[in-house]
VMD Tcl script that draws the C-alpha trace (Angstrom):
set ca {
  {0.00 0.00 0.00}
  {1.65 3.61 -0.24}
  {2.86 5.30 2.67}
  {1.81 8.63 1.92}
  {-0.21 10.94 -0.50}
  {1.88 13.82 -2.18}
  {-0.82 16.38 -2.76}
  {0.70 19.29 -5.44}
  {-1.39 22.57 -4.87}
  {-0.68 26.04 -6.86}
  {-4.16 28.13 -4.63}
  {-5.64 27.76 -7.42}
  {-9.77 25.94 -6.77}
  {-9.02 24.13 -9.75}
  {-6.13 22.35 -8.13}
  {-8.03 21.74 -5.53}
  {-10.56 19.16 -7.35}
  {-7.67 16.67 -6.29}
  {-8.76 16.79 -2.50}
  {-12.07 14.82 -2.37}
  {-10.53 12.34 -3.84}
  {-7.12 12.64 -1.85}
  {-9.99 12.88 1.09}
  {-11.64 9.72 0.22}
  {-8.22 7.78 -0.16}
  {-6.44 8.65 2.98}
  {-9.64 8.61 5.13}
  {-9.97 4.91 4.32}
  {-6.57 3.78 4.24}
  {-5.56 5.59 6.70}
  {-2.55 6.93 4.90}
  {-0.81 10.13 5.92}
  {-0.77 13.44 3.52}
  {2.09 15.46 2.74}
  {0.81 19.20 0.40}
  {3.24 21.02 -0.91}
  {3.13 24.52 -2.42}
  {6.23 25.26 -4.89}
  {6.37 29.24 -5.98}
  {8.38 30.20 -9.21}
  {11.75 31.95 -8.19}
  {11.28 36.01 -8.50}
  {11.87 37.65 -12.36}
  {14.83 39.28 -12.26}
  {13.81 43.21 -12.73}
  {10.70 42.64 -10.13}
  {12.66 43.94 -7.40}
  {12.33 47.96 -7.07}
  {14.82 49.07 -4.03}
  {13.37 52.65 -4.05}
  {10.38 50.98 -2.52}
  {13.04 48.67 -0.10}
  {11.10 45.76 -2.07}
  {14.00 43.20 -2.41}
  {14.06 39.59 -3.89}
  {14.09 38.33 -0.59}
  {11.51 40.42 0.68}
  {9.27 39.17 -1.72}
  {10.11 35.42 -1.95}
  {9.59 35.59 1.69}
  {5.97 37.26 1.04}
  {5.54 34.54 -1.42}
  {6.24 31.48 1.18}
  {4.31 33.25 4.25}
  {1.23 33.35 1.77}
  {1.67 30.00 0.69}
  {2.33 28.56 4.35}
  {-0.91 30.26 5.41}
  {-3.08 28.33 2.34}
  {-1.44 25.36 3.18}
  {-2.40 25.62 6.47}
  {-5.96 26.31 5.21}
  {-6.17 23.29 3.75}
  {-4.52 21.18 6.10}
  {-8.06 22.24 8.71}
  {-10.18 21.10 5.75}
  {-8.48 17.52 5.71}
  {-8.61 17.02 10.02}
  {-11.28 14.79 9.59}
  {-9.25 12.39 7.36}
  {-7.78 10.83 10.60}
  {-4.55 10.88 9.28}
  {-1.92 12.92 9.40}
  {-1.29 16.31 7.55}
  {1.93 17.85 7.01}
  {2.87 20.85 4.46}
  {6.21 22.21 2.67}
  {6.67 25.21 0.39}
  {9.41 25.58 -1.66}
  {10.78 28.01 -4.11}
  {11.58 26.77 -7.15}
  {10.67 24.25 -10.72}
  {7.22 22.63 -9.51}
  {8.04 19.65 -11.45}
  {11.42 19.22 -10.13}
  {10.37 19.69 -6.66}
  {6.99 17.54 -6.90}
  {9.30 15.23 -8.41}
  {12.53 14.99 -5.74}
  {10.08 15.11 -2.86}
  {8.18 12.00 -4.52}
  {11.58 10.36 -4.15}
  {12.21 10.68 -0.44}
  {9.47 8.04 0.53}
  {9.23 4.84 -0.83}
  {5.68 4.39 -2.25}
  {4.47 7.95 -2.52}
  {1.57 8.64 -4.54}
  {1.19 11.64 -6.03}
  {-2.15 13.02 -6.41}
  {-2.55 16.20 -8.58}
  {-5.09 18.06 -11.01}
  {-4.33 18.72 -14.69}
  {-5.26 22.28 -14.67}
  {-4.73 25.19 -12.71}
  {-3.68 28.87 -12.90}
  {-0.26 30.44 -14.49}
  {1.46 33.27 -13.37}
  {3.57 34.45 -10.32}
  {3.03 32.00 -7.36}
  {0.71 29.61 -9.75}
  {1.51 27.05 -12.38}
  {0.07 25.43 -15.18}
  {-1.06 22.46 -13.47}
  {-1.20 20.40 -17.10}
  {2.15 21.10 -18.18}
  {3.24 20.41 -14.94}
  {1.54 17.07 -14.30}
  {2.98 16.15 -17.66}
  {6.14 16.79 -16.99}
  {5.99 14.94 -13.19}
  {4.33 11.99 -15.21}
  {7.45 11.69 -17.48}
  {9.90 12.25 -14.31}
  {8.66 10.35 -11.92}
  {8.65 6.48 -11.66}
  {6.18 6.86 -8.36}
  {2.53 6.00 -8.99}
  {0.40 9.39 -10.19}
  {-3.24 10.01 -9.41}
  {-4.11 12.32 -11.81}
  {-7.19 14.61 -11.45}
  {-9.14 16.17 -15.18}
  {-10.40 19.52 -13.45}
  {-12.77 21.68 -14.52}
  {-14.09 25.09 -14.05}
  {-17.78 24.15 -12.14}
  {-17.05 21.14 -11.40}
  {-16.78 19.86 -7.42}
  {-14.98 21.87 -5.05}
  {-12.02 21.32 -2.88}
  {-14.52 20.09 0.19}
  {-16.66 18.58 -1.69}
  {-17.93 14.73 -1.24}
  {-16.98 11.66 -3.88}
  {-17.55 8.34 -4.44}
  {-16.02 5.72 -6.42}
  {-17.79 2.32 -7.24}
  {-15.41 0.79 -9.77}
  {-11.70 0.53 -10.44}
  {-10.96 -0.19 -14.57}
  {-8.61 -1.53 -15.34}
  {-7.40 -1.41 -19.28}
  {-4.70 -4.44 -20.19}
  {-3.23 -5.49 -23.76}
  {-1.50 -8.97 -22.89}
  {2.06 -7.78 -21.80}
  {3.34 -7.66 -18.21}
  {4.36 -4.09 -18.31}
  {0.28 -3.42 -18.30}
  {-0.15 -5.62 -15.88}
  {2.81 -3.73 -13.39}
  {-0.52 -1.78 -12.67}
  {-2.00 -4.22 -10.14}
  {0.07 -4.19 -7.21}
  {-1.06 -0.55 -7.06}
  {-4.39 -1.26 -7.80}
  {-5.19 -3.69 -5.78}
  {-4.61 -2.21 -2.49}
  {-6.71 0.63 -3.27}
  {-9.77 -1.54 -5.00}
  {-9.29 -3.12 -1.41}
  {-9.43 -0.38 1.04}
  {-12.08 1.73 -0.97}
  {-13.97 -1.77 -1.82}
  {-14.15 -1.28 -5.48}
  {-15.32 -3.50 -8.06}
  {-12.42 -3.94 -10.25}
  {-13.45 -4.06 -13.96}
  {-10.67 -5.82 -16.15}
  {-10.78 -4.47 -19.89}
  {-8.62 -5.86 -23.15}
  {-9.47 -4.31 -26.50}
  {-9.35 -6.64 -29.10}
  {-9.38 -5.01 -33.02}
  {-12.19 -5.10 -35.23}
  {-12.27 -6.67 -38.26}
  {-11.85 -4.26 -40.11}
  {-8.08 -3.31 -38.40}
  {-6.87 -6.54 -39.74}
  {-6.77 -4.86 -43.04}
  {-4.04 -2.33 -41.93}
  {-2.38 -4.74 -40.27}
  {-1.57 -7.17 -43.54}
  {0.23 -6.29 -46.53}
  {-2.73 -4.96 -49.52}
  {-1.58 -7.48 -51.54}
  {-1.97 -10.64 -49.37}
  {-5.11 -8.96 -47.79}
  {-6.39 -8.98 -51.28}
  {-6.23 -12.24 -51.69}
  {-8.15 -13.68 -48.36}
  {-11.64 -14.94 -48.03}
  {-12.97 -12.18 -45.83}
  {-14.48 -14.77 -43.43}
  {-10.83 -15.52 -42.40}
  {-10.99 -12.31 -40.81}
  {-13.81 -13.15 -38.79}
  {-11.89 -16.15 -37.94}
  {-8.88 -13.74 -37.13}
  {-11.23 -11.55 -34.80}
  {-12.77 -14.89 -33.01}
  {-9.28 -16.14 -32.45}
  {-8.47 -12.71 -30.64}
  {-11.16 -12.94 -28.66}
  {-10.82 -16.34 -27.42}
  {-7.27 -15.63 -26.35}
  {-8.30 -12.02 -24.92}
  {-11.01 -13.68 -22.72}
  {-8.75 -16.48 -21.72}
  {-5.92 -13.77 -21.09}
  {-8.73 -11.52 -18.53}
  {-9.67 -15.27 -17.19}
  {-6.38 -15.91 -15.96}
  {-5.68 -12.17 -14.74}
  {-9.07 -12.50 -12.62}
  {-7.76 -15.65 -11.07}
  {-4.63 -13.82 -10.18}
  {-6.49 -10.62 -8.66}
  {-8.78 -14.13 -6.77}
  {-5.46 -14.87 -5.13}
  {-4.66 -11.40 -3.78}
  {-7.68 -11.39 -2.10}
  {-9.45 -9.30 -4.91}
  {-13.50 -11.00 -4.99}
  {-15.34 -8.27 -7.19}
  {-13.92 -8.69 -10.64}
  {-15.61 -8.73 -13.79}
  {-14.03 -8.72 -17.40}
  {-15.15 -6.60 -20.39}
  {-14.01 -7.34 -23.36}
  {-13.98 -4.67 -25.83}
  {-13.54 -4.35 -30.07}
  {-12.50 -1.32 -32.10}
  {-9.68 1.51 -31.24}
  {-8.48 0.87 -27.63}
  {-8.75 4.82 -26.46}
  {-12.43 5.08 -27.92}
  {-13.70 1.82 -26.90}
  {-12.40 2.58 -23.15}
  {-13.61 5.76 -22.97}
  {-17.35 4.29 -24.13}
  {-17.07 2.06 -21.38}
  {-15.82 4.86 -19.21}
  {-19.07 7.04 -20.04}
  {-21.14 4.22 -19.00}
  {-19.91 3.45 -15.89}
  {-19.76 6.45 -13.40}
  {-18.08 6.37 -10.10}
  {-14.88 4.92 -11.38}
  {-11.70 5.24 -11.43}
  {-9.16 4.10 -14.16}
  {-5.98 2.08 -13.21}
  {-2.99 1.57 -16.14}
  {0.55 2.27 -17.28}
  {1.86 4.33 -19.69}
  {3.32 2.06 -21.65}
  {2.53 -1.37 -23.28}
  {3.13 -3.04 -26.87}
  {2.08 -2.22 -29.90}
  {0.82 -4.38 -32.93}
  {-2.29 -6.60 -33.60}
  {-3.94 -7.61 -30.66}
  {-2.01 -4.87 -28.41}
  {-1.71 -0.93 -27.95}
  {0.98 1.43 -27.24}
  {-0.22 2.25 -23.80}
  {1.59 5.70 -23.61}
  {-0.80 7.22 -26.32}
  {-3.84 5.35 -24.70}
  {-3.10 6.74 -21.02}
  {-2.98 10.32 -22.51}
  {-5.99 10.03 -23.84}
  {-7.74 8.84 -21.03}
  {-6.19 11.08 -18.70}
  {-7.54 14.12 -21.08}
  {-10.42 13.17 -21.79}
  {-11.81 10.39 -19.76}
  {-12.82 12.91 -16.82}
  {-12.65 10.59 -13.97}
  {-9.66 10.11 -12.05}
  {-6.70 8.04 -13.59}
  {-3.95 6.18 -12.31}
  {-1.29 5.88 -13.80}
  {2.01 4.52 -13.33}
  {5.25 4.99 -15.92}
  {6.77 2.05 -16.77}
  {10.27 1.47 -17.97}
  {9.97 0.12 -22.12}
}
mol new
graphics top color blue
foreach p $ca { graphics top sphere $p radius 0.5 }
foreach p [lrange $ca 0 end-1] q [lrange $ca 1 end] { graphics top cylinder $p $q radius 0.2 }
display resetview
């Protein structure tokens, strides 16, 4: 299970759509949260001495206001019943997010895509980009949106999906999943993507395609999804052994982004569980390209975990 929650915040309300769920997560696992609050360093030129308004005059304005939200939302989590601890720091966001990750073994980090820009705020979609490609810790990643539930508000999740093509770097999602489908008692949905028949035609030289009863494709697509539904059999046996009970499979036809993202729209309350990367080819999908959909579009939280290729 992770040791602690890494909770980015710029004092922005849009980076704070990350704490209901960061809320939800700790209050049920019981694991402690660390916030941090990381201010870009002061422009050179911003500084006017005729006003006595020095660089470290203002970076020091900078942290005091940032200690002060921090502690803000620290009152709003006290009925997590876990821990809350804070740290501002002046400097990259990414870099920081990133190097604090590192001190605990088993941080998650759990962050919103969007947020504001400007002195004392970042981007938060640039920046959760860039801690996705740095960082080799797990990342809950937020899709805010301007309306959408507030830092204190309440959320649920049902469901955990869970999208695999076949290869073990996919599956180096589960040992993080599973711990959370546990404590939050999710039902974890298993998903493979299988292509339709019509992909097969891509996949084969024009030529040789030309030249194939088109029933053989059929055959092609019945053969992928006897070995896909043997493939989720065997991974629901293996979640049976960690102690996992609620699984179901889904198997799926078509692109692997679009097809995940219909199941995604039918089945609210979740929350989606993959890597970043996976193979690509018949029968499998690069997982970097399908995570970044789903991460943009999806709008439900992801997790996602970057796996060495």
């Amino acid at each position: 299970m992770f040791t602690r929650i890494l909770v980015p915040l710029d004092g922005s309300e849009l980076a704070e759509q990350s704490l209901p769920y960061v809320r939800l997560l700790a209050s049920a696992s019981k694991i402690p949260i660390d916030l941090i609050s990381v201010f870009d360093p002061i422009p050179p030129g911003l500084a006017d001495p005729d006003y006595v308004l020095y660089d470290p005059q203002i970076s020091a304005n900078f942290r005091d206001e940032a200690v002060a939200y921090l502690d803000k939302i620290k009152s709003k989590l006290s009925d997590t019943g876990t821990p809350v601890s804070s740290a501002v720091y002046e400097g990259n966001p990414a870099d920081h997010i990133i190097s604090e990750a590192e001190k605990t073994p088993d941080t998650l980090i759990a962050m919103a895509t969007h947020g504001r820009s400007g002195i004392g705020r970042w981007m938060m979609g640039s920046i959760t980009d860039n801690v996705l490609h740095g960082t080799a810790n797990p990342l809950l990643i937020i899709h805010s949106r301007e309306g959408d539930a507030e830092g204190d508000a309440e959320v649920s999740l049902k469901n955990v999906i869970v999208p695999l093509d076949g290869s073990t770097m996919a599956e180096q999602i589960l040992p993080h999943m599973v711990p959370v489908a546990q404590s939050l008692r999710l039902n974890v949905i298993l998903t493979r993507v299988t292509p339709s028949i019509e992909s097969y035609y891509r996949f084969m030289d024009p030529s040789m395609a030309a030249g194939i009863n088109p029933d053989r494709f059929e055959e092609f697509a019945g053969q992928a999804d006897a070995d896909a539904t043997n493939y989720l059999d065997q991974m629901k046996e293996r979640l049976s052994k960690d102690g996992i009970s609620q699984v179901e499979s889904r198997l799926l036809r078509g692109g692997a982004a679009d097809a995940i993202l219909n199941l995604v729209d039918g089945t609210p309350d979740s929350l989606i569980a993959l890597t970043t990367h996976g193979r690509s080819g018949v029968g499998r999908w690069v997982m970097g390209s399908v995570a970044d959909r789903l991460v943009r579009h999806a709008g439900m939280p992801v997790l996602v975990v970057r796996v060495k290729v």
